[in-house]
C-alpha positions in Angstrom: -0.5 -8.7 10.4 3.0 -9.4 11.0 6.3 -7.2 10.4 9.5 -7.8 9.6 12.7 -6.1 9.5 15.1 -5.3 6.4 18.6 -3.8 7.2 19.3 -1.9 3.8 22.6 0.0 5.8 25.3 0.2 2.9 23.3 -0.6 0.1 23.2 1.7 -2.6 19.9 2.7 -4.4 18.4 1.4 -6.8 19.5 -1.8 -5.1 18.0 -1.2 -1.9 14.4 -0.6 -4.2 15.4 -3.8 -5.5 15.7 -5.7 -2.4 12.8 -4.0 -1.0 10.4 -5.1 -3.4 11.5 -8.7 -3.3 10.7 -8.3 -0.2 7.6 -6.8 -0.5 6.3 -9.4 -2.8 6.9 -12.2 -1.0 4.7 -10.6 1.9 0.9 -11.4 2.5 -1.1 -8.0 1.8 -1.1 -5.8 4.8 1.9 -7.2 6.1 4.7 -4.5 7.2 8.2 -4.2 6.1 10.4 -1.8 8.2 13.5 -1.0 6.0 16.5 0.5 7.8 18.5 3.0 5.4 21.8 5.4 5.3 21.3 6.8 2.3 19.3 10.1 1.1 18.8 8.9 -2.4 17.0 5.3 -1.2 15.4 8.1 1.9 13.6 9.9 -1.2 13.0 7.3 -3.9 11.9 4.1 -2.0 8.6 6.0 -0.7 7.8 6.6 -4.3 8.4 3.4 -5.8 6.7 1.4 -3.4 3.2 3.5 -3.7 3.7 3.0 -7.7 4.0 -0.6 -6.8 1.0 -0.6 -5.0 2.7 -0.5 -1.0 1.5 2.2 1.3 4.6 3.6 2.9 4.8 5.3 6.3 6.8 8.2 7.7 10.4 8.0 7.8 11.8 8.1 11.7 15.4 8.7 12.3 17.2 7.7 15.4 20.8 6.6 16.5 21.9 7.9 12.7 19.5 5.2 10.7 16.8 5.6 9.0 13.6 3.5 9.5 11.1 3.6 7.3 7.6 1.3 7.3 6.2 0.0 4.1 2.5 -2.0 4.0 2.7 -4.4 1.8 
């Protein structure tokens, strides 16, 4: 299983969501996808779209004022 890196900084939701899954579904199944995010909105919806997708997100971490949050493909 590999992981990857998508810096979503500046990008306003529901574009982030759109990138994300792009991203998502060009991954292998189990594959992770560690978005990096500055905005609340993408913080709270992104979890929730990616389980309807079918993606198992992870807890959010916040350090050095980003947001990181892991999502299994």
């Amino acid at each position: 299983m590999s992981a990857e890196t998508l810096d979503l900084r500046g990008v306003k939701c529901p574009l982030s969501w759109a990138r994300a899954k792009v991203r998502l579904d060009e991954l292998r199944r189990g594959d992770r996808l560690i978005l990096l995010l500055d905005e609340a909105r993408a913080l709270r919806d992104i979890p929730r779209a990616a389980e309807a997708a079918g993606h198992a997100p992870g807890q959010a971490r916040f350090a050095a004022g980003v947001w990181s949050l892991e999502i299994e493909a």
